[in-house]
C-alpha positions in Angstrom: 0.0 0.0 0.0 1.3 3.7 -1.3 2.4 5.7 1.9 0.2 8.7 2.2 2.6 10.8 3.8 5.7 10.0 0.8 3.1 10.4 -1.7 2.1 13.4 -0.8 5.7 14.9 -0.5 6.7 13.3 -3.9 3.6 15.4 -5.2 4.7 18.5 -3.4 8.4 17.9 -4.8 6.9 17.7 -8.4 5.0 20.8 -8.2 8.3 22.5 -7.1 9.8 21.4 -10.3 12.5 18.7 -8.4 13.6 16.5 -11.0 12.5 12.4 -10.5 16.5 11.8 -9.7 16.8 14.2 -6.9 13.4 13.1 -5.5 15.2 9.2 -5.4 18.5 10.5 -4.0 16.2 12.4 -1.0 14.0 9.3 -0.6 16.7 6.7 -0.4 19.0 9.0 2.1 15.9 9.3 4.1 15.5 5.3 4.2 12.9 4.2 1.5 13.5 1.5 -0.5 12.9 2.0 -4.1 10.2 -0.5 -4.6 8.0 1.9 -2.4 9.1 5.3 -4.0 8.5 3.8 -7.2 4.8 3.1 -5.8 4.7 6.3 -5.0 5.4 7.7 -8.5 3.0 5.4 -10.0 0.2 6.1 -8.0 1.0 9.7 -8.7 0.8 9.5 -12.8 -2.7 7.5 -11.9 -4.3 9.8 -10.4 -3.1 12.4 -13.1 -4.0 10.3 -15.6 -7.7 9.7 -14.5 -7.7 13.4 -13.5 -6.9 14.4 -17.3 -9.4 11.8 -18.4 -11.9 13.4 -16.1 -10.8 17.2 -17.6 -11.0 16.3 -21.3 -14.8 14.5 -20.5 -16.1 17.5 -18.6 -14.7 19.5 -21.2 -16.2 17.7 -24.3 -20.2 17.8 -22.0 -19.8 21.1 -21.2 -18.8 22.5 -24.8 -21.6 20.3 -26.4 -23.9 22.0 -24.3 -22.7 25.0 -25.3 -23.8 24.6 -28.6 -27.0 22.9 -27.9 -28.1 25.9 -25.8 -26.8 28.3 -28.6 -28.8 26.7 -31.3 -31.6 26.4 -28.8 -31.1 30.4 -29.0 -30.8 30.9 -32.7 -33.9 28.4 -33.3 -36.3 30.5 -31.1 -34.8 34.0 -32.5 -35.5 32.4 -36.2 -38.6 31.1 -35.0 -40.0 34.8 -33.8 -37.3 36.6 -36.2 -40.6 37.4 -38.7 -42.3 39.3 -35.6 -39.7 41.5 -33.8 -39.0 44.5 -34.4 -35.2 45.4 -35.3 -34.4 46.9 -31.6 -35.7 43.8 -30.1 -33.3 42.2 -32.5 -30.4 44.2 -31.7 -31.0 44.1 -27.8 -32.0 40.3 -27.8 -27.9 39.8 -29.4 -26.2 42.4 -28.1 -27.5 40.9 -24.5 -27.2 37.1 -25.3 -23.5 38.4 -26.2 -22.7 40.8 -23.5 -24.2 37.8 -20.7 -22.1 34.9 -21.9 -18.7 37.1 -22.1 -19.5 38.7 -19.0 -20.3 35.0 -17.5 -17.8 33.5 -19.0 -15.1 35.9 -17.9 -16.4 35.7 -14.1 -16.4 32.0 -13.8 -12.8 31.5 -16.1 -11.3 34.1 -13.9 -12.7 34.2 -10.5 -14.3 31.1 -9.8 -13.5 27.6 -9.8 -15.4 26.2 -13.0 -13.4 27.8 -15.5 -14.0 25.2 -18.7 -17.4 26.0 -17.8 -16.3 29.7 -17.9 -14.2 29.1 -21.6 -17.3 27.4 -22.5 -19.5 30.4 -22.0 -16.7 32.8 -24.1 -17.3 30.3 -26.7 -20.9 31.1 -27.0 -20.4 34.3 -27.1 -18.3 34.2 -30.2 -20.6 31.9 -31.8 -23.7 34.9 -30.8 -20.8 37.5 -32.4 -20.2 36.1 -35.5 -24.0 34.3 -35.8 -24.8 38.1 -35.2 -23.0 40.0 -38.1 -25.0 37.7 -40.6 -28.7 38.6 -38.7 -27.7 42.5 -38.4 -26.7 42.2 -42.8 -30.1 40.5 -43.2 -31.9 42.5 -41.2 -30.5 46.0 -42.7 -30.0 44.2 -46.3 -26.3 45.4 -45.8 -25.0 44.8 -49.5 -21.6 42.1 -48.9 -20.6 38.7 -50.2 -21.1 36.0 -47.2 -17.2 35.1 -47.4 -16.9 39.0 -45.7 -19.3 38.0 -42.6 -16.7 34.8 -42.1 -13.7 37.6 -42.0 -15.4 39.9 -40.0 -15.8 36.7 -37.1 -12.8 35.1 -37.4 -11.4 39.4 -36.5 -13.6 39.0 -33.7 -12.7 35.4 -32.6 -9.0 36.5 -32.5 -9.5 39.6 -30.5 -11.5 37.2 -28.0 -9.0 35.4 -27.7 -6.2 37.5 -27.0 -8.0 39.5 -24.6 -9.1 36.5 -22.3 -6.4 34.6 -23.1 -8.1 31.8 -24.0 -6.0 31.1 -26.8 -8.2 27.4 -27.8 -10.2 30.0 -30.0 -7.9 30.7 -32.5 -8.9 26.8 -33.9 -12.2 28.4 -34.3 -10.5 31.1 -36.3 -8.8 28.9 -38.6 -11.9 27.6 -39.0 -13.2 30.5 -40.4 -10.7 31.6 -42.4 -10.7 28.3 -44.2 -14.3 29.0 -44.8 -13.6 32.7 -45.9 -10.6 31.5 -48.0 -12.4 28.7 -49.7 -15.8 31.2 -50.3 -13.8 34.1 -52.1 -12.2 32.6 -54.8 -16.0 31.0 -55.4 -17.4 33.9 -55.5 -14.8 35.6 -57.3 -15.0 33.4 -60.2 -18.8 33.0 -60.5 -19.8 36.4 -59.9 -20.5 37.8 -63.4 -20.0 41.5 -61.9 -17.3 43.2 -61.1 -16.9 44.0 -57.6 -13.8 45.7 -55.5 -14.9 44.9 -52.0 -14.9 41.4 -52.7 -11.7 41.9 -54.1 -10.0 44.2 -51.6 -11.5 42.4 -48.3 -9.7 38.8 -50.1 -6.6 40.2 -49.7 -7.2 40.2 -45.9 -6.5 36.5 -46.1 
């Protein structure tokens, strides 16, 4: 049976940054065999290893439900969009978005739960960049779709940077791939000549 007591101080040694060696050399001057510090060690990686396990899963829930509750959002805006007026619009995303940063930054910076925290930052991007394509169709703001994808992945970045949750910029790439792909589509099969599609490409 693992030794509480060495277990925790090979865990305490660890965290300071001792190397495995020095942590033997202590051990064995101290009078442990190295059957029972090599216990130790495994019983340590163990509990790291189910603890990671247990990180990545809670991760994976909590991000799903992320997007479940954001298309739970966009499916009722799209199922009263017909209705509301275009302040209702603006307020209903400007608040969705301004509630999960604001939640998002509280909980990833001053609480405990803070995938649940990077989870809510992650919704809010989605509300951003779900938002610049509702505010065009709702104002019949004259662009080519790629531009909307440019505009978020802008947005995504400066997220990211600000929170430091730097996992975002994987959402930016995949943006950009979508903007990069869309421009050269439209560019090609659009019969018109037209220098915003052109000049906003370059921003690839």
């Amino acid at each position: 049976m693992v030794d509480p007591n060495l277990s925790e101080y090979v865990k305490t040694s660890l965290t300071q940054g001792k190397p495995k060696e020095e942590i033997y050399k202590e051990l064995l001057g101290q009078g442990w065999t190295i059957e029972v510090i090599q216990e130790s060690f495994n019983s340590i990686e163990t509990e790291q290893e189910k603890e990671d396990t247990s990180k990545k899963t809670i991760y994976i829930i909590v991000n799903s439900g992320v997007v479940l509750v954001g298309a739970g959002i966009f499916s009722f805006i799209a199922a009263n969009w017909l209705v509301m007026t275009k302040p209702t619009k603006m307020v209903i995303i400007l608040i969705s978005m301004i509630i999960s940063y604001g939640a998002g930054w509280y909980l990833k910076e001053k609480s405990e739960l803070q995938k649940t925290g990077e989870a809510l930052i992650l919704l809010g991007t989605i509300i951003y960049g779900a938002g610049i394509f509702l505010v065009a169709q709702m104002f019949n703001i004259r662009a080519n779709w790629p531009d909307g994808f440019i505009l978020w992945m802008i947005g995504v970045i400066a997220v990211a940077f600000v929170v430091e949750l730097y996992q975002l910029f994987y959402l930016a790439i995949l943006l950009g791939i979508i903007a990069l792909i869309g421009h050269p589509f439209l560019i090609f099969t659009s019969f018109e000549y037209n220098s915003f599609l052109l000049t906003s490409s370059f921003l690839l």
